[in-house]
FIDRENMI-136099 format. One record per residue (C-alpha): residue number from 1; residue in three letters; chain; x, y, z. Coordinates in nm, 3 decimals, padded with zeros to 5 digits. Layout:
N
R   nr  rest  kette        X        Y        Z
R  NUM   Ala      A        X        Y        Z
...
//
This chain:
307
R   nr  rest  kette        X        Y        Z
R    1   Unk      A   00.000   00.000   00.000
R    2   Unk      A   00.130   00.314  -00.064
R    3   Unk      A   00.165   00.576   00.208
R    4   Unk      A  -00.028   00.847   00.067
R    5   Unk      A  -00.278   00.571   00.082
R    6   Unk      A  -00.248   00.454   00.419
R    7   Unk      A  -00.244   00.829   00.538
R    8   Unk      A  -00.562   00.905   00.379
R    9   Unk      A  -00.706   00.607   00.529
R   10   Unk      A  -00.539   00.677   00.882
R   11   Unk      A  -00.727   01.037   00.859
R   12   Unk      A  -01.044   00.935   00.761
R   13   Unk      A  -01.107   00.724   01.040
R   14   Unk      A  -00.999   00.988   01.313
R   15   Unk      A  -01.210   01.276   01.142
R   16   Unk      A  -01.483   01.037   01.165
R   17   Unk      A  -01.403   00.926   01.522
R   18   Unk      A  -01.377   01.264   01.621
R   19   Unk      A  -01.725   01.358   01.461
R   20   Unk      A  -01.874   01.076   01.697
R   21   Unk      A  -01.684   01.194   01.996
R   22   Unk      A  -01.791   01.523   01.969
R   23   Unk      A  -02.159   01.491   01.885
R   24   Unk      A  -02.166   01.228   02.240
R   25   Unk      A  -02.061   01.519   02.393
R   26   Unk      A  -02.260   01.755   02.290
R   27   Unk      A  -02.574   01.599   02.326
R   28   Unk      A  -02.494   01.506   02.711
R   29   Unk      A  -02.445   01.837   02.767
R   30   Unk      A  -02.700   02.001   02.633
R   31   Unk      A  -02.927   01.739   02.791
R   32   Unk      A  -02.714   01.830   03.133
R   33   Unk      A  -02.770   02.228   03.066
R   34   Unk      A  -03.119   02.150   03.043
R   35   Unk      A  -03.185   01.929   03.341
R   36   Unk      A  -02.945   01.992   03.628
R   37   Unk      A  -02.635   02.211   03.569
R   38   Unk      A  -02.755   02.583   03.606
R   39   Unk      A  -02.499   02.859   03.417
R   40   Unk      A  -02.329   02.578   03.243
R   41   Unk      A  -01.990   02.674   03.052
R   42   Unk      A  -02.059   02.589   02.725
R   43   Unk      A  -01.735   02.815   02.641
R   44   Unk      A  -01.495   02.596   02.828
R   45   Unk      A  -01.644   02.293   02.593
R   46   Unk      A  -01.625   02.496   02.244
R   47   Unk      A  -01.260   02.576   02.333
R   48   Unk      A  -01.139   02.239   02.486
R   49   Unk      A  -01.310   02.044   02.222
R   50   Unk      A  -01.117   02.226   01.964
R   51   Unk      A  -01.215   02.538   01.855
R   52   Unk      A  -00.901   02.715   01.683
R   53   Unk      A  -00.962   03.061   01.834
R   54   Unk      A  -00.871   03.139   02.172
R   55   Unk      A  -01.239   03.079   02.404
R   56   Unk      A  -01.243   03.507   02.442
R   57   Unk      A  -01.310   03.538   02.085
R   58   Unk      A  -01.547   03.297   02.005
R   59   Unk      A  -01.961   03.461   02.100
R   60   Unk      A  -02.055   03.158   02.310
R   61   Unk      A  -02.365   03.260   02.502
R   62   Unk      A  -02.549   02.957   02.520
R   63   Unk      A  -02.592   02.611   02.328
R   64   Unk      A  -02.712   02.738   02.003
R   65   Unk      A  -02.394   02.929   01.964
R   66   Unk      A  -02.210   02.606   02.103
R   67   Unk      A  -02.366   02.406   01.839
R   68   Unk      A  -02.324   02.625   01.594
R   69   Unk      A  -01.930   02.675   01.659
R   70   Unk      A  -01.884   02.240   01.745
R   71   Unk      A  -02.120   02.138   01.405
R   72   Unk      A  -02.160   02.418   01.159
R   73   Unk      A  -01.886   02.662   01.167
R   74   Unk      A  -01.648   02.560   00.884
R   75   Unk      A  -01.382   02.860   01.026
R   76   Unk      A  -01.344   02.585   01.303
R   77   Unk      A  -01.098   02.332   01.205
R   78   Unk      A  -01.261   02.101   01.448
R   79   Unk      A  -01.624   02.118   01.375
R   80   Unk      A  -01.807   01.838   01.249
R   81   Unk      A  -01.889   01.962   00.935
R   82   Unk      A  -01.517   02.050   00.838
R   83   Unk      A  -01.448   01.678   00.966
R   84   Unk      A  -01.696   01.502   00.722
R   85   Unk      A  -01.580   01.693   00.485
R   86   Unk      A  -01.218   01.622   00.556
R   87   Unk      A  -01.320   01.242   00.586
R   88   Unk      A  -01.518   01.232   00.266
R   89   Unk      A  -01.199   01.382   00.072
R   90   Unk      A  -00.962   01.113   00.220
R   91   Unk      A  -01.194   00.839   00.092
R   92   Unk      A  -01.230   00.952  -00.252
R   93   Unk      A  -00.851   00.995  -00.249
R   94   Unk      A  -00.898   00.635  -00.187
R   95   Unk      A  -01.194   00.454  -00.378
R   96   Unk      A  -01.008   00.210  -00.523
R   97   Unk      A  -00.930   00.081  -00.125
R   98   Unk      A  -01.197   00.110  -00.004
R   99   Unk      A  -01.544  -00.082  -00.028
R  100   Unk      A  -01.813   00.132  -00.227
R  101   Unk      A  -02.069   00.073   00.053
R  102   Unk      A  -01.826   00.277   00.286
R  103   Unk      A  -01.805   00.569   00.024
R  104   Unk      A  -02.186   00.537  -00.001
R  105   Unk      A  -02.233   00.611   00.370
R  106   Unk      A  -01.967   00.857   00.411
R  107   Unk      A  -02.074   01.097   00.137
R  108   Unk      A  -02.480   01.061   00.254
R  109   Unk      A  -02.347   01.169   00.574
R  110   Unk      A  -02.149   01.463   00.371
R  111   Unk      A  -02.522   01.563   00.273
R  112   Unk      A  -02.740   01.533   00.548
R  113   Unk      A  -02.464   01.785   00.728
R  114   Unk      A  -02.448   01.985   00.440
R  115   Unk      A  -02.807   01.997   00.432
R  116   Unk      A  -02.973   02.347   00.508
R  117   Unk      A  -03.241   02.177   00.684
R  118   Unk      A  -02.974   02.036   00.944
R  119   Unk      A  -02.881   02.364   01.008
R  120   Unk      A  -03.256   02.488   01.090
R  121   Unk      A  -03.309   02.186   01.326
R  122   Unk      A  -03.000   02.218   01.515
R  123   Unk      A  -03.019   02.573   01.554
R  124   Unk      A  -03.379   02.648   01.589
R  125   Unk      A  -03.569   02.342   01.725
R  126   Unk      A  -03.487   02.074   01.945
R  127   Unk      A  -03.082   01.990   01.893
R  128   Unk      A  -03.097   01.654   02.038
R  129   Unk      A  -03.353   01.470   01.746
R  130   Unk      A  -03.121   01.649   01.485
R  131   Unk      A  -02.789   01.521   01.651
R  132   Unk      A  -02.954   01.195   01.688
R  133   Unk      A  -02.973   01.157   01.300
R  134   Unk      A  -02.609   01.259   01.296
R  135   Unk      A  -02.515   01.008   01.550
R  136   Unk      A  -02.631   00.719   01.337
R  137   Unk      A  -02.474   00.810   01.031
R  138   Unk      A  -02.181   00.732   01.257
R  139   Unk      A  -02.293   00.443   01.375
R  140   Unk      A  -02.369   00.314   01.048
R  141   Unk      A  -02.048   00.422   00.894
R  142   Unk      A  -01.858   00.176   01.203
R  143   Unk      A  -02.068  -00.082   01.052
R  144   Unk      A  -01.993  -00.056   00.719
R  145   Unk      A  -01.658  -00.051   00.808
R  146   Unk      A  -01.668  -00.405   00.981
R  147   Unk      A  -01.917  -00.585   00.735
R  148   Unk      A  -01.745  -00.504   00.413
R  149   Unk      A  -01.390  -00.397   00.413
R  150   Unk      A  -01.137  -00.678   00.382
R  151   Unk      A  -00.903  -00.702   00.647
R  152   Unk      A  -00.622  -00.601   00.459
R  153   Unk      A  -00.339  -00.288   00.515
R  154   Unk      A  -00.651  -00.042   00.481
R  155   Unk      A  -00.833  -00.196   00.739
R  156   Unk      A  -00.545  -00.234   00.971
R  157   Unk      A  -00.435   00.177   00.934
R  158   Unk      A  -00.797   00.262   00.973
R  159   Unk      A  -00.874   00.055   01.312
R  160   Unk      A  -00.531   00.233   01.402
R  161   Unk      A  -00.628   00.576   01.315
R  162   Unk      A  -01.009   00.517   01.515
R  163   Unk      A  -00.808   00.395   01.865
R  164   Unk      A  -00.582   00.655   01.917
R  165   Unk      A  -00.822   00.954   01.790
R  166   Unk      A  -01.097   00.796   02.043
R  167   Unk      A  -00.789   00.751   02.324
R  168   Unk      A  -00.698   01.130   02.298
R  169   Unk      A  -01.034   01.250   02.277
R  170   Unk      A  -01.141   00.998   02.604
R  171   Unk      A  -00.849   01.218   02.750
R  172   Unk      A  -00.950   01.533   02.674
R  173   Unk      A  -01.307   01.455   02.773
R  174   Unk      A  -01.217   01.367   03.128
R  175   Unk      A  -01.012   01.654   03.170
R  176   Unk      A  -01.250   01.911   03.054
R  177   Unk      A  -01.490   01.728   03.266
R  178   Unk      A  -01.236   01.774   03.570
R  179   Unk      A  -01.192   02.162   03.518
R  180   Unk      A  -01.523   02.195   03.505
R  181   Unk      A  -01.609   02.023   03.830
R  182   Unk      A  -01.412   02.318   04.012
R  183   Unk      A  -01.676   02.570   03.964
R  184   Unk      A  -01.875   02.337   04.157
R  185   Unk      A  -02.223   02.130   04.166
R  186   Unk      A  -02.271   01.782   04.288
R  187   Unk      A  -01.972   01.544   04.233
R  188   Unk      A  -02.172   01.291   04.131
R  189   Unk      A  -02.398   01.454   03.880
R  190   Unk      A  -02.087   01.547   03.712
R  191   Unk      A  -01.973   01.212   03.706
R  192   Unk      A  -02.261   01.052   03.573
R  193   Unk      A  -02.320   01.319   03.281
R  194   Unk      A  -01.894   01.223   03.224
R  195   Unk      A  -01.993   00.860   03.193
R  196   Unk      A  -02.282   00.970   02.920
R  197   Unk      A  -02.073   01.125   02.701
R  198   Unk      A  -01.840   00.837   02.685
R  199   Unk      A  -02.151   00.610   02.640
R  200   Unk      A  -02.026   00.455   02.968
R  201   Unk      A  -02.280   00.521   03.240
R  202   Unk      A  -02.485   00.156   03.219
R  203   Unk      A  -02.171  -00.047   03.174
R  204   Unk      A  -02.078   00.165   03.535
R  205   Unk      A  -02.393   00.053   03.685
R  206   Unk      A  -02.351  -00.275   03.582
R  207   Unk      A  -01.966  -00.351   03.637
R  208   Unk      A  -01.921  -00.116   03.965
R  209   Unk      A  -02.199  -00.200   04.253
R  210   Unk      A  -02.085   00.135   04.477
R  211   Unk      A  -02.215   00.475   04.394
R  212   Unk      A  -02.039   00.722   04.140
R  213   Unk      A  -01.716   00.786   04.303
R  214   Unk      A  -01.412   00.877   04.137
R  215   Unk      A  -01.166   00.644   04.179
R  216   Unk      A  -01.389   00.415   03.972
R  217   Unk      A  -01.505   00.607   03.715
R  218   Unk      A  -01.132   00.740   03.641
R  219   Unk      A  -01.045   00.330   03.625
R  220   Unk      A  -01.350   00.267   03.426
R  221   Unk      A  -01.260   00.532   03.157
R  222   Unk      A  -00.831   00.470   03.209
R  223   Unk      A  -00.783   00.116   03.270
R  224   Unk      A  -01.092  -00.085   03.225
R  225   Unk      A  -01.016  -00.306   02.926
R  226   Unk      A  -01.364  -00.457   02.892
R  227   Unk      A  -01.493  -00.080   02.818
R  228   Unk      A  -01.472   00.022   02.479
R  229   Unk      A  -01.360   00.422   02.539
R  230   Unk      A  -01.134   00.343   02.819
R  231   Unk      A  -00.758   00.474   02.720
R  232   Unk      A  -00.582   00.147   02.810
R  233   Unk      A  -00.841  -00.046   02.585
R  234   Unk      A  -00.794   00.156   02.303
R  235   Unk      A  -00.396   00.188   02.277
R  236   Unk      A  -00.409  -00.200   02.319
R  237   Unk      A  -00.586  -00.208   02.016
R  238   Unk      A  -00.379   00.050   01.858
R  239   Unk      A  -00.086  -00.233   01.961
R  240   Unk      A  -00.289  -00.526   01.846
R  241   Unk      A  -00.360  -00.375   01.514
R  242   Unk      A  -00.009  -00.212   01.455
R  243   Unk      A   00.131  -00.563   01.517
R  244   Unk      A  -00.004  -00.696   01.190
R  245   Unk      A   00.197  -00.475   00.988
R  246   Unk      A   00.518  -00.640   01.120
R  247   Unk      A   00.627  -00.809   00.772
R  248   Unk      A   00.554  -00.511   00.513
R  249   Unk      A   00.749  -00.303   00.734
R  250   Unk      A   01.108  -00.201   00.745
R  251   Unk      A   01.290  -00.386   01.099
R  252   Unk      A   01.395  -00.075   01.240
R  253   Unk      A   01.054   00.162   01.187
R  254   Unk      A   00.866  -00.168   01.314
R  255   Unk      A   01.079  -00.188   01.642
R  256   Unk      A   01.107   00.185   01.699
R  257   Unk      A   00.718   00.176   01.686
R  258   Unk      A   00.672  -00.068   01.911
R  259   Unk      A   00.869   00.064   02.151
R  260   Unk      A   00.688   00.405   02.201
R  261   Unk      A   00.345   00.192   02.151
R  262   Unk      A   00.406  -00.036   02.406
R  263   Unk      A   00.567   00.200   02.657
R  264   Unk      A   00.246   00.393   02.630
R  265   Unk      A   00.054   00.113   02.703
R  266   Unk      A   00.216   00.017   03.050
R  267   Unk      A   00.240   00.358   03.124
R  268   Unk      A  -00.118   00.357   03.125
R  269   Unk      A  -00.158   00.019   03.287
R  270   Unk      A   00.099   00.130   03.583
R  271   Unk      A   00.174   00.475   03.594
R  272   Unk      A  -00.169   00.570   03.646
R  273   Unk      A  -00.298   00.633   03.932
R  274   Unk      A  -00.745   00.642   03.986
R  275   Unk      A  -00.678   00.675   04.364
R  276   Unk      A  -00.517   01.077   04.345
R  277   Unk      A  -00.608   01.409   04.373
R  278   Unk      A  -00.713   01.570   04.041
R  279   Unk      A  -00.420   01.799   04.000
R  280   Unk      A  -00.218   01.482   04.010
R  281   Unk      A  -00.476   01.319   03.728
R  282   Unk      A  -00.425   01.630   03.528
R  283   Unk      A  -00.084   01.547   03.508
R  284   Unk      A  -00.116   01.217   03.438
R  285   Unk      A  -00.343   01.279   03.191
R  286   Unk      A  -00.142   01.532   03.047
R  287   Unk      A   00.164   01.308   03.015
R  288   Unk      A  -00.055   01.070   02.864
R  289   Unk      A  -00.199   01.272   02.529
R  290   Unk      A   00.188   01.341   02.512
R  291   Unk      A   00.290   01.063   02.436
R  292   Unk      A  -00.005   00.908   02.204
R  293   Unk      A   00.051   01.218   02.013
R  294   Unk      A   00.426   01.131   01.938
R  295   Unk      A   00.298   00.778   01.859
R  296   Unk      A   00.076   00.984   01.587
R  297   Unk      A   00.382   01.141   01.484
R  298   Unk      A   00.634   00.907   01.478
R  299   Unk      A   00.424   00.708   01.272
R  300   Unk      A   00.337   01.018   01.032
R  301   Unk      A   00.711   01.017   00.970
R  302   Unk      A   00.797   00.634   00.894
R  303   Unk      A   00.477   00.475   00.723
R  304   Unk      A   00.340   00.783   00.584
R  305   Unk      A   00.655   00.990   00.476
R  306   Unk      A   00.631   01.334   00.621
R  307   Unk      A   00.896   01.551   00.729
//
């Protein structure tokens, strides 16, 4: 496969991971800002879920202009719209790698985001219905993806691209989560609206018989292997799945990846801590995105030939 290849593949599954990842969040907290959490910061959200201008500058006065900013605004490099369309262009770089049923779903979800009516139901009627729609489009695109692509290179830098995007944005989820939880409210509501937006808070009630406390929720979403956003889950897939590119690989890039892959993983298996005090978890979590991110780049620079 050639890298260009692999690269476009590698992106088009994080854009569309991130699209997901986003949209969770944004419907558990609007659904929060509606029920429980009075004066919710819906600025600290639009900047810490990516917005590319500093929080001051962005108008963010409520959820309409959240929405707007996290779906619609294509001057955010991080909204969902600029992702699906960022997606769809990988995968018609691609076509000829991947299935046609995949390029099918991606580009009707290119469409219904695209469409103006999306745009009057998110902004002016009930978000949650619209986001809904949005959210199945990535379900449906996950589905595709394990029902018809063959299990080939593509399939292996995809499943590695999904992983680590979902692992960073677990991280950054949790620690927007934690700064928020300083301005106060119950602990617990804040937990369980944390466990939402990872789809996480039934698998909680079901694997964890105390209630929400924080040392288990932080080893639910960090360490819990049998949970499918949990950090430690998803770099061990990211390990599983780089593992299979062993023989088309040149010894040393193989081994040098491996390395930093697998000393992220028992970083996160033993250097992390559930039982701390959140400053310490900040830094822990900090260290963490660190060092998945120069996994991301160390593998930009020997399968996919930047610079």
């Amino acid at each position: 496969m050639l890298s260009r290849v692999a690269d476009s593949v590698f992106w088009m599954a994080r854009y569309m991971e991130r699209t997901d990842n986003v949209l969770r969040v944004l419907r558990t907290n609007y659904i929060a800002s509606q029920d429980e959490i009075q004066n919710f910061n819906w600025k600290l959200w639009v900047d810490g879920l990516g917005a590319n201008s500093p929080v001051s500058e962005l108008e963010v006065n409520g959820y309409r202009d959240a929405i707007f900013h996290l779906v619609l605004n294509k001057e955010n490099d991080n909204a969902v719209i600029v992702n699906i369309i960022r997606a769809r262009e990988n995968a018609r770089a691609v076509q000829d790698y991947i299935t046609k049923e995949l390029w099918q779903c991606i580009n009707e979800y290119y469409h219904l985001i695209q469409d103006k009516q999306t745009e009057v139901s998110l902004l002016k009627n009930d978000p949650v219905t619209t986001i809904d729609k949005l959210l199945k489009e990535s379900i449906l695109f996950y589905g595709t993806v394990d029902v018809t692509m063959s299990r080939g290179e593509g399939y292996t830098f995809l499943n590695i691209g999904k992983f680590m995007e979902r692992s960073l944005r677990t991280l950054d989820i949790l620690e927007l989560k934690l700064i928020e939880m300083v301005s106060g409210g119950n602990e617990a509501m804040h937990w369980k609206y944390l466990l939402y937006s990872l789809s996480g808070y039934e698998f909680h009630t079901k694997q964890y018989k105390n209630a929400l406390q924080m040392n288990e929720v932080v080893h639910q979403i960090i360490h819990n292997t049998l949970f499918p956003h949990s950090v430690l889950y998803n770099m061990l897939q990211v390990e599983r799945y780089f593992k299979r590119l062993d023989t088309i690989s040149l010894p040393e890039n193989f081994k040098e990846m491996e390395f930093l892959i697998g000393k992220s993983v028992n970083g996160l298996r033993y250097g992390f801590n559930s039982s701390i005090s959140v400053e310490e978890l900040k830094e822990q979590i900090s260290h963490a995105r660190k060092e998945i991110k120069s996994i991301a780049y160390k593998l930009s620079t020997l399968y996919f030939g930047y610079t």
